[in-house]
C-alpha positions in Angstrom: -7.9 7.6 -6.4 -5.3 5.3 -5.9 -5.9 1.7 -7.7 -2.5 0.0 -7.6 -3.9 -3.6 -8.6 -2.3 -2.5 -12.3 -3.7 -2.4 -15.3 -2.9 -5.4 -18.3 -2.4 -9.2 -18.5 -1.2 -10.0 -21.9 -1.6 -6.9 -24.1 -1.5 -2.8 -24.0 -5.4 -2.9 -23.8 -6.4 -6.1 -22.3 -7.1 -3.7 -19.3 -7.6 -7.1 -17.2 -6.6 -5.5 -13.5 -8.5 -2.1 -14.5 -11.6 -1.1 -11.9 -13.9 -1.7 -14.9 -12.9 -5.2 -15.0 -13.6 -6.1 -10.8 -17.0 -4.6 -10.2 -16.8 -1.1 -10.6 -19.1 1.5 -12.8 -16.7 4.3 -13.3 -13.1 5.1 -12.2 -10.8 7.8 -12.1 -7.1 7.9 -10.5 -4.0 6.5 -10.2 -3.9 2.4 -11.6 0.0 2.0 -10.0 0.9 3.9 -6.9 2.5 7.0 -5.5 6.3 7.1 -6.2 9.0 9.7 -5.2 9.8 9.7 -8.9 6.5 11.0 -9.8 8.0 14.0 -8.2 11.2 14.7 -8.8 12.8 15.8 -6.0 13.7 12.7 -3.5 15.9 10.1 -4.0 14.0 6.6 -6.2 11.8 5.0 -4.5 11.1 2.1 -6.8 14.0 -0.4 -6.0 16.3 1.8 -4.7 18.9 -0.9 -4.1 18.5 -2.8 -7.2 18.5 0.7 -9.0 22.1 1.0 -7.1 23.6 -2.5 -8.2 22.3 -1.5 -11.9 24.4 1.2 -12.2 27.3 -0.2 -10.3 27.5 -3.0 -13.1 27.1 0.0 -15.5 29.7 2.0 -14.7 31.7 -1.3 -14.3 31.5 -2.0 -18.2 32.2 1.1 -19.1 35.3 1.2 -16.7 36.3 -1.9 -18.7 35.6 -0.9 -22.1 37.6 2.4 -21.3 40.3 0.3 -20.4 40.2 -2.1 -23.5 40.4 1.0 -25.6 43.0 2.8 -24.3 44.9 -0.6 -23.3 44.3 -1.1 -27.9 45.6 2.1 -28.4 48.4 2.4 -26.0 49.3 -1.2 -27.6 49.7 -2.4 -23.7 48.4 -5.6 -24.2 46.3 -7.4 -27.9 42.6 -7.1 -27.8 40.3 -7.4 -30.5 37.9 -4.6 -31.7 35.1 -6.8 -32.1 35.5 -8.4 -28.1 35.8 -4.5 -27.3 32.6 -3.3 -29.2 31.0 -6.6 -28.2 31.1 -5.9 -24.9 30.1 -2.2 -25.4 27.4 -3.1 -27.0 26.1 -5.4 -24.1 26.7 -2.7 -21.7 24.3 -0.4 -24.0 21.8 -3.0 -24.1 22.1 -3.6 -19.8 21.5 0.0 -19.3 18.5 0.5 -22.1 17.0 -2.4 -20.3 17.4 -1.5 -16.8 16.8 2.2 -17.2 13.8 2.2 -19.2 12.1 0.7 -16.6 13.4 3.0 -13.8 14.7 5.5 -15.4 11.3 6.9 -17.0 8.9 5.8 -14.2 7.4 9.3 -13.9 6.4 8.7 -17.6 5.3 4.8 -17.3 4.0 4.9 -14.2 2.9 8.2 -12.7 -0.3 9.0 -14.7 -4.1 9.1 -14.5 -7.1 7.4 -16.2 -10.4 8.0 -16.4 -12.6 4.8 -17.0 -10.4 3.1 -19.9 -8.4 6.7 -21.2 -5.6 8.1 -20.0 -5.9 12.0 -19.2 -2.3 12.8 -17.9 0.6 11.3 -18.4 2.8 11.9 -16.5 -0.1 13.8 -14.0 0.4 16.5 -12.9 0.7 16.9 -9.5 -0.5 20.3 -8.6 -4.0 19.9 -9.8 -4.2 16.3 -8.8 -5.7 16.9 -5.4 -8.7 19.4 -6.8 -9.4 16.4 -9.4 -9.7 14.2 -7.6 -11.9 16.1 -5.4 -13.7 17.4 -8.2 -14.4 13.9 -9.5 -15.9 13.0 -6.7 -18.0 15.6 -5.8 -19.5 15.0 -9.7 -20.1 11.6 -9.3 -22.2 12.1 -5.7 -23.9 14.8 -7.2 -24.7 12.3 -10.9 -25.5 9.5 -8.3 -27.7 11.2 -5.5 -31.2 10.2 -6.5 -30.2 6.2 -6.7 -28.0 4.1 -4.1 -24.2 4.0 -4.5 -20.9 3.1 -4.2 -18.0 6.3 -4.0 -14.7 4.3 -2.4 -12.2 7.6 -2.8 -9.0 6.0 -2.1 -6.7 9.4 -1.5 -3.3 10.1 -2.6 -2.7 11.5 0.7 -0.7 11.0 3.0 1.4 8.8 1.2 5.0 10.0 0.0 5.8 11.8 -1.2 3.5 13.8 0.3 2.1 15.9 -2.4 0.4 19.3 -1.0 -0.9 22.0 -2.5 0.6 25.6 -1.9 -2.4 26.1 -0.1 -1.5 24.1 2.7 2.3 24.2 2.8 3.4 25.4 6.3 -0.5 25.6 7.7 1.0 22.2 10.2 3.2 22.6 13.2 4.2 18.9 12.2 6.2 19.7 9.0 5.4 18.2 5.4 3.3 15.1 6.8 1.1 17.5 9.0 0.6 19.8 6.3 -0.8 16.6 3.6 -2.8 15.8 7.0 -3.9 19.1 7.2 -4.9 19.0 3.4 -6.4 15.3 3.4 -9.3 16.7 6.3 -9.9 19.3 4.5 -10.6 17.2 1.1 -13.1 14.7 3.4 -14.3 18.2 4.9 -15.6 19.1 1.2 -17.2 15.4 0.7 -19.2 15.6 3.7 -19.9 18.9 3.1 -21.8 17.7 -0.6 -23.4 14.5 1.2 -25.1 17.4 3.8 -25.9 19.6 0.9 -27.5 17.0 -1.2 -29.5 15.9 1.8 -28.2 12.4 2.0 -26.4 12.2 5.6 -28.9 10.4 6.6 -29.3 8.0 3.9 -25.0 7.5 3.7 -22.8 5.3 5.4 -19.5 6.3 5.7 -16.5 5.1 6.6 -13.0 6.7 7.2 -9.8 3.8 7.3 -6.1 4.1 6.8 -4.5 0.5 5.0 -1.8 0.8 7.4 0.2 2.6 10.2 3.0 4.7 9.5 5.7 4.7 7.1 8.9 5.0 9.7 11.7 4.4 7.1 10.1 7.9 5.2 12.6 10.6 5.9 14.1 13.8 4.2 17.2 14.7 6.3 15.8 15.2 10.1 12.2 15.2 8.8 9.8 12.3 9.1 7.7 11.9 6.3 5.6 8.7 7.2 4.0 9.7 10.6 3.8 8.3 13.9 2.2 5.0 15.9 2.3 6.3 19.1 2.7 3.6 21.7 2.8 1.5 19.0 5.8 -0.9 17.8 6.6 -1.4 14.1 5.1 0.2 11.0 3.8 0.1 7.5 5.2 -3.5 5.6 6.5 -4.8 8.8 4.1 -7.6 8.3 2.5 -8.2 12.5 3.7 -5.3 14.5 0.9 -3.5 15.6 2.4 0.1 14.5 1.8 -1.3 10.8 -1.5 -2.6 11.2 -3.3 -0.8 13.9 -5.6 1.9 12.4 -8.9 3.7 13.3 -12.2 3.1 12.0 -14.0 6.0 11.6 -18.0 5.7 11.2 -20.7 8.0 10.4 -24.3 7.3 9.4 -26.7 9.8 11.6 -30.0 8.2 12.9 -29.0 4.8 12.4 -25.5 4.7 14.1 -25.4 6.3 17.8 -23.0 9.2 17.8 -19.9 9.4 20.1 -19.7 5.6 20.6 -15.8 3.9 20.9 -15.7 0.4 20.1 -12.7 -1.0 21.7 -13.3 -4.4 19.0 -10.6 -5.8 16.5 -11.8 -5.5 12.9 -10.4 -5.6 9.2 -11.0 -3.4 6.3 -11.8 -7.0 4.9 -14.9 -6.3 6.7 -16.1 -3.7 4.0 -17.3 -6.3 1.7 -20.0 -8.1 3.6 -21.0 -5.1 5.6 -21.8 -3.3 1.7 -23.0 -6.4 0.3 -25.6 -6.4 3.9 -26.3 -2.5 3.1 -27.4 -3.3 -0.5 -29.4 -6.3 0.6 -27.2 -8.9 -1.0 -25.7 -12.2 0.4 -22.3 -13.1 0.5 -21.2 -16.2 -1.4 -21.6 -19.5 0.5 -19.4 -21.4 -1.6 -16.0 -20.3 0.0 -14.7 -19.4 3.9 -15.4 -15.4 3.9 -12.4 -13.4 6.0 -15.0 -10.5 6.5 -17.6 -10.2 8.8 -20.2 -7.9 7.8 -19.7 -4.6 10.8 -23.5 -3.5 11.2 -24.0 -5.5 14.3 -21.0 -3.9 16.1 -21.9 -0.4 15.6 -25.3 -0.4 16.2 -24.9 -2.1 19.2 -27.0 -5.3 18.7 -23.4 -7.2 19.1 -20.5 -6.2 21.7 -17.5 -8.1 20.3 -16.0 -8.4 17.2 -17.3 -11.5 15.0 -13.2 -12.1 14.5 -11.5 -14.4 16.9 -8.7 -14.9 14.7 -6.7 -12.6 12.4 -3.9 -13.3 10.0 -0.9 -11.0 9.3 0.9 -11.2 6.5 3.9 -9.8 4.5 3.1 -10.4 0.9 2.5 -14.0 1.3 3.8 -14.9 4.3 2.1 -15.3 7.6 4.0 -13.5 9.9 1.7 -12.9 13.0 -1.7 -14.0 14.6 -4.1 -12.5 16.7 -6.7 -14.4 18.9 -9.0 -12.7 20.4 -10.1 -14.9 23.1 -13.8 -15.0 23.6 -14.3 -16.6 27.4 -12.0 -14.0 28.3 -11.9 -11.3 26.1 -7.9 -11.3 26.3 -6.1 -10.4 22.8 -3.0 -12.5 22.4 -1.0 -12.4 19.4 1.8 -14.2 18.3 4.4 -14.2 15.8 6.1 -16.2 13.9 8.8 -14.2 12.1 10.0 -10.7 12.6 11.6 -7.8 10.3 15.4 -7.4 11.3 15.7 -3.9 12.5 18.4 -1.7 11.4 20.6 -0.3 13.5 18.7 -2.9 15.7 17.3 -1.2 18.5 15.7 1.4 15.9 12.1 0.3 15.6 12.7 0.3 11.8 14.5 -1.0 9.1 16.2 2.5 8.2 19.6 0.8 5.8 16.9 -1.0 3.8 14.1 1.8 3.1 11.5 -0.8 4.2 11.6 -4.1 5.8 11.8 -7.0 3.7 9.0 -10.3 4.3 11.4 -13.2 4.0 15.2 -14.1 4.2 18.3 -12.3 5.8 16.1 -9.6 6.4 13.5 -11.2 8.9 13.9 -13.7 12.1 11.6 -17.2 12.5 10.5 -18.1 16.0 9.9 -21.4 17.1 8.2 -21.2 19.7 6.6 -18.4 18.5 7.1 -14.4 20.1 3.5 -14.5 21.9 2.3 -11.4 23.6 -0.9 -10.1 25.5 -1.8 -7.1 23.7 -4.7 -6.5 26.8 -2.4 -5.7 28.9 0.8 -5.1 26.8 -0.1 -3.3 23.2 3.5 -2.2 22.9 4.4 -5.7 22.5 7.7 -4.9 24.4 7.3 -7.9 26.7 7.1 -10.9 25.3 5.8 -14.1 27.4 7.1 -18.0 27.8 6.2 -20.9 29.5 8.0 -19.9 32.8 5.9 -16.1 32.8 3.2 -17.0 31.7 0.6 -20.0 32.5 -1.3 -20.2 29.8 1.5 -19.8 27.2 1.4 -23.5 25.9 -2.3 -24.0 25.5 -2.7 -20.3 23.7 0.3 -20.8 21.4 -1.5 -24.8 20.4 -4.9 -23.2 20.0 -3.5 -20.1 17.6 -1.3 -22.9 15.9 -4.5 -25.2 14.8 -6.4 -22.0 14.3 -3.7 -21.7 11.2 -3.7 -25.2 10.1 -7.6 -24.6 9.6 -7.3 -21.1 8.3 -4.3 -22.6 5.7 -7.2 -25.1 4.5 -9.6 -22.5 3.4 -6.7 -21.0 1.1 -6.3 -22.2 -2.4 -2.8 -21.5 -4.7 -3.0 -18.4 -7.2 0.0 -17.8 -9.3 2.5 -15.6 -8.1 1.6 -12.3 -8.2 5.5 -10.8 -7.2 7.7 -13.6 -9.4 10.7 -11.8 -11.1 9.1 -12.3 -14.1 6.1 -10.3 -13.1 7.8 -7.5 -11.5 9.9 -6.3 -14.4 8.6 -3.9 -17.1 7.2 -5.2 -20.3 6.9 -2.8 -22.9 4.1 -4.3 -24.5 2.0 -4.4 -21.1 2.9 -0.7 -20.9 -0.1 2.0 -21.2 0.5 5.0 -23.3 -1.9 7.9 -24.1 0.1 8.4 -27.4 2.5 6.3 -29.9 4.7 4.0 -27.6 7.0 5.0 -26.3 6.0 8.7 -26.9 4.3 9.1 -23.8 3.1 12.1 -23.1 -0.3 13.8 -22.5 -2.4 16.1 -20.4 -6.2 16.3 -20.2 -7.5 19.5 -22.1 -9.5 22.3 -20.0 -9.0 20.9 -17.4 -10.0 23.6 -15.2 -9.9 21.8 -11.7 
């Protein structure tokens, strides 16, 4: 499924971010991520806004080289030729540069790879569902007599919300409830083939979302992102709970008690040691693990979560903690900078498309905005020192619990420099002769 770590360092095939190169066996999906431009029909998602000042400076030379000419021509005021095809020649080169990256993302960046080959580019999105499924299903079915490793990272429900004809209109809840509706059905058929190969009992599974809602997703009226309930924020908002409040969903029969709710923080940062337990490994020792491994918690043998702190951040910035207080069992969580809503009292950050991590677009608190998420998981109340007792000793303890949690972290390059973020041709995969792009896998009969 869906990779989105990238794919190259320094050359077309260095294949440095691939799957291949960070553990696993076998891959097959998507290395970037899903795009409105992989589709066609809504507006860019990639850099909308910087999309829109592109072509603003666009249109801006060629107003002026228009004007040069006909001002030459008309003999209204003396301009040299070469200043005029100069500067038409810099506008050509500003939009070739510009628009090659955005311009032809469906090309660049919507396709699909299997191991180290590309099979579709650009993919194509009405058999992408029933290969992936199909994909999986083979590799439970090559793998069944020996232990494994299937992590099926779906395509749904992310925008654009791709769905199959099959489903289109099956929801009461629009486009979103009809990718739902599609997206149960896919995990239906994968738990269908773990029952038919006999290996329920032998499988642990577990069902996670990387996020809450997308709020800013909308065609027209419609909302395409979903909903958080009682929940404030959304997807990139950085602490809200909306964004990062998700479900766990468990399933290994005879070994995990059915029908149990654990009311416990956790973090898919968890999966690691809990596999690396089930395989009878050991995690390293020479570094601070975030994970704690999740076997004890839902078999009972432990009742809270191994996690008294957790760290929320937007990209790299640390915009919320969460203690979960042990002597008490009280969640508290506080934050230290905010997304700007727009309009303000919207819940979401609808004139930007998504809300920014740092700048004009977020607000620092000093003290921090602290809330009891027991007793107030909206986080529409927030507490001081006059409402609340305990505020100054819970905002001092969350406050070294960073200063020790900033200790255990050691400087990487940046991953989101402008340097990074802007497309190199040479870094670009191709199935073909660059920049002729274009392939699709051959009987492919999904």
């Amino acid at each position: 499924g869906k990779w989105h770590m990238g794919v190259n360092c320094k050359t077309r095939h260095d294949h440095c971010h691939h799957p291949l190169n960070h553990g696993f066996d076998y891959f097959y999906g998507m290395p970037f991520t899903l795009l409105n431009e992989c589709q066609g029909t809504d507006d860019p998602e990639l850099a909308k806004s910087l999309q829109d000042t592109y072509w603003f400076y666009t249109q801006m030379i060629v107003f002026a080289v228009f004007t040069l000419v006909i001002g030459k021509l008309a003999n209204l005021f003396p301009v040299k030729w070469k200043i005029i095809i100069c500067l038409a020649i810099c506008g050509l080169l500003h939009f070739i540069s510009w628009f090659s990256s955005y311009g032809f993302t469906k090309y660049w960046n919507c396709i699909l790879m299997r191991n180290h080959d590309i099979t579709e580019q650009p993919m194509n999105l009405q058999k992408t569902t029933s290969n992936m499924l199909k994909e999986a299903i083979t590799f439970i079915e090559r793998n069944k007599h020996r232990p494994f490793l299937l992590f099926v990272s779906l395509l749904h429900v992310h925008t654009p919300l791709i769905t199959t004809e099959k489903f289109q209109g099956r929801s009461r809840h629009g486009l979103y409830g009809d990718n739902v509706e599609e997206m149960d059905w896919m995990v239906g058929r994968l738990l269908d083939v773990i029952d038919k190969q006999d290996l329920e009992n032998t499988t642990f599974i577990y069902f996670a979302s990387d996020h809450g809602g997308f709020l800013e997703a909308h065609r027209g009226d419609s909302q395409l992102g979903g909903w958080n309930g009682i929940y404030k924020g959304g997807k990139g908002m950085g602490g809200w709970e909306g964004g990062i409040r998700v479900p766990g969903i468990f399933r290994w029969p005879g070994v995990l008690p059915a029908g149990t709710v654990i009311d416990e923080p956790t973090s898919l940062m968890d999966i690691y040691p809990t596999v690396v337990q089930l395989a009878g490994g050991a995690v390293p020792q020479d570094r601070v693990m975030d994970g704690h491994t999740l076997l004890p918690l839902l078999q009972g043998t432990e009742q809270h979560s191994r996690h008294e702190f957790l760290f929320h951040y937007c990209g790299v910035f640390l915009h919320a903690v969460r203690w979960h207080q042990k002597d008490s069992g009280t969640v508290w969580k506080a934050h230290y900078a905010t997304p700007v809503f727009q309009p303000e009292a919207s819940g979401a950050c609808f004139r930007r498309g998504i809300c920014p991590c740092f700048g004009d677009g977020v607000t620092h608190h000093d003290p921090p905005l602290l809330f009891n998420l027991s007793q107030d998981p909206s986080e529409a109340n927030p507490l001081s020192a006059n409402t609340e007792p305990l505020f100054d000793m819970v905002v001092r303890r969350i406050r070294r619990a960073v200063e020790e949690h900033r200790r255990t972290l050691n400087p990487v390059p940046e991953q989101l420099s402008p340097y990074n973020n802007i497309w190199k041709p040479w870094l670009q995969p191709c199935c073909g002769t660059f920049p002729f792009c274009w392939c699709h896998e051959e009987n492919n009969e999904a």
